[in-house]
Steps between C-alpha positions, in 0.01 A plus 500: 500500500613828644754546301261434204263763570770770596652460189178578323414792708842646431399502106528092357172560477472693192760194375253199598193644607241661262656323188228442245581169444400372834892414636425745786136374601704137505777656734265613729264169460823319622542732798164500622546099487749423692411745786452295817594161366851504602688527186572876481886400463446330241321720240821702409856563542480821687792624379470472165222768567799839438460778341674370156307159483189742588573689165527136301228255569688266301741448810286448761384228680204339432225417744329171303840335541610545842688209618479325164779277568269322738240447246424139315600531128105487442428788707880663365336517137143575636618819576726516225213489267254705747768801443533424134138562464573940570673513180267518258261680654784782596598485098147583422552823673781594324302455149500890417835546539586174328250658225684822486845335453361251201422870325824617542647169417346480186527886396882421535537201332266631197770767508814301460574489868521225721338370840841460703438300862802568777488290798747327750454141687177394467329784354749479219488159407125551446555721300732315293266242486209713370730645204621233400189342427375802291714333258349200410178583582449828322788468302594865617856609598348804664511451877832445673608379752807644802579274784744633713854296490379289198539235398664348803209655715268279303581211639696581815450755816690817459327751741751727495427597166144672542720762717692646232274793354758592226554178368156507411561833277782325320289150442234790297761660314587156393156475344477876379241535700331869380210720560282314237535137713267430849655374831316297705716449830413244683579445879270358770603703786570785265813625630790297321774726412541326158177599391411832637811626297396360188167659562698846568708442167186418292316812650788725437538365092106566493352188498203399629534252804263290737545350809431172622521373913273352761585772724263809510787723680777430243718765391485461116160611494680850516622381158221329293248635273328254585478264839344134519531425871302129550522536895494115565642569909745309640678185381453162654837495528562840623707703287481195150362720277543224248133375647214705454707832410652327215179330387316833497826631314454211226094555492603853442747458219268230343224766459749757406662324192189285429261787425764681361525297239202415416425870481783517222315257286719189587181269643213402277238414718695307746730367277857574495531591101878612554588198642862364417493153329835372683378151567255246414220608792496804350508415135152280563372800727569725165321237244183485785540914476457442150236266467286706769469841336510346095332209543827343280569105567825425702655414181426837315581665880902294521534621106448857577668531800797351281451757198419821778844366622372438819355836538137435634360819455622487108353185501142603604489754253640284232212232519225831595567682241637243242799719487882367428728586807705805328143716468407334873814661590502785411168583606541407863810695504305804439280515780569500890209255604563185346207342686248757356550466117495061527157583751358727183634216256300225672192731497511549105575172437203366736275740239 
């Protein structure tokens, strides 16, 4: 317990103490707690309490999981899921800066450039993940995706990688990564080598850049426009930022390329209008699209779908305006927000 309090007296506190989204009230809740009950040695590993693990909360040991391999496997996930519960809320408090990176994110794209994600391990994988569903979802090429010693890193642990800071420089000239593209680097702890010298590269071609981490000390804050720190405290598991780190990373990321694009025009209400017809799910989720906003019967729906050429925004406008798929064409091609001109279609034809 000492050791506990000394450490925040000699400055952890501004790390876990004072945080807005309650972590520090729930350090000190645990503290208070255990006083006089006999299990002071048990509420952390002392000496995980140094200066560096000080500056990343992401290392330290937690306090709700103190001797956790005693636990039943009910009272294991109990806690689990108790912990899981500070992610959202610590997301929420991140929503301006989550806000100001959509902006930027769409300004750039509108522009030709590209929303680039860098990230090692964990952090990088997500964002793999999150790009590469941009795809089929929005059917939008514009947000990329760096993991650091891909592909093998994918599927296999390469640490070492996320140390090399120049390797990262060569993975963007690889892309052609220029002023006109974003960088969102992503690292929970904020510190990995790989991705603070992306974020110098990027800053240096004069592109705009963000950060993403869990940890509100992390040194590329020096080097984002703008910062999205979800402070979600320490892991169960101390130092698996894969837990809540990485789910607040993914929550994140969601929001970020989510609102994105529906900001550029590829979401009609909530439906996915860019979606790529690539199987049979998503061919009947098309003819449904269809049939909602045009009121067409599933046959009418398959046959334009078919004539668009599976293009489902063609399509729409097709059957809305009674328009063959070369004019339909043509006119979607001319205007940025594909999602506004079929929303002004249905209006006139609802007249």
């Amino acid at each position: 317990m000492y050791a506990l309090k000394q450490a925040c007296d000699g400055g952890l506190a501004h790390t876990l103490c004072g945080r807005a989204d309650g972590w520090g009230a729930y350090i000190k809740s645990n503290v208070c707690a255990t006083r006089g009950k006999g299990k002071g040695v048990t509420i952390a590993n002392h000496n995980s309490l140094n200066h560096k693990s000080a500056e990343r909360i992401t290392e330290q040991a937690n306090p709700a999981s103190a001797s956790l391999d005693t636990k039943s496997t009910r009272e294991i996930l109990r806690i689990i899921n108790r912990e899981d519960d500070r992610v959202a809320p610590a997301v929420r408090m991140t929503l301006p800066q989550i806000t100001r990176a959509v902006d930027l994110a769409v300004e750039v794209i509108r522009n030709g450039g590209r929303l680039v994600y860098l990230g090692a391990g964990t952090s990088g994988r997500l964002g793999v993940l999150d790009a590469s569903e941009c795809v089929p979802t929005f059917g939008s090429d514009s947000v990329v995706a760096i993991m650091a010693g891909a592909p093998a890193s994918l599927t296999s642990s390469l640490e070492d990688v996320e140390d090399d800071s120049q390797q990262a420089v060569q993975d963007l000239k690889k892309i052609r990564l220029t002023r006109h593209d974003l960088l969102v680097g992503i690292s929970a702890g904020g510190g990995a080598p790989y991705v603070l010298g992306g974020m110098r590269y990027a800053r240096k071609l004069g592109a705009k850049v963000v950060g993403l981490t869990c940890n509100p000390e992390a040194p590329l804050k020096a080097l984002a426009d703008v910062s999205i720190i979800p402070v979600v405290g320490p892991e169960v598991i101390a130092g698996s930022s894969r837990m809540k780190a990485g789910t607040a990373q993914k929550l994140a990321l969601n929001m970020l390329s989510t609102a994105t694009m529906v900001r550029l025009g590829r979401v009609l209400s909530s439906s996915m209008i860019n979606v790529q017809l690539t199987n049979q799910k998503l061919r009947e989720r098309a003819e449904g699209i269809v049939i909602k906003f045009t009121g067409a019967t599933q046959a009418t729906a398959a046959k334009v779908l078919e004539d668009s050429r599976r293009n489902l925004p063609v399509a729409l406008l097709m059957v809305l305006k009674k328009i063959p798929r070369s004019e339909a064409t043509r006119q979607l091609k001319q205007v940025q927000n594909m999602a506004a001109v079929l929303r002004k279609a249905i209006e006139e034809e609802k007249k």
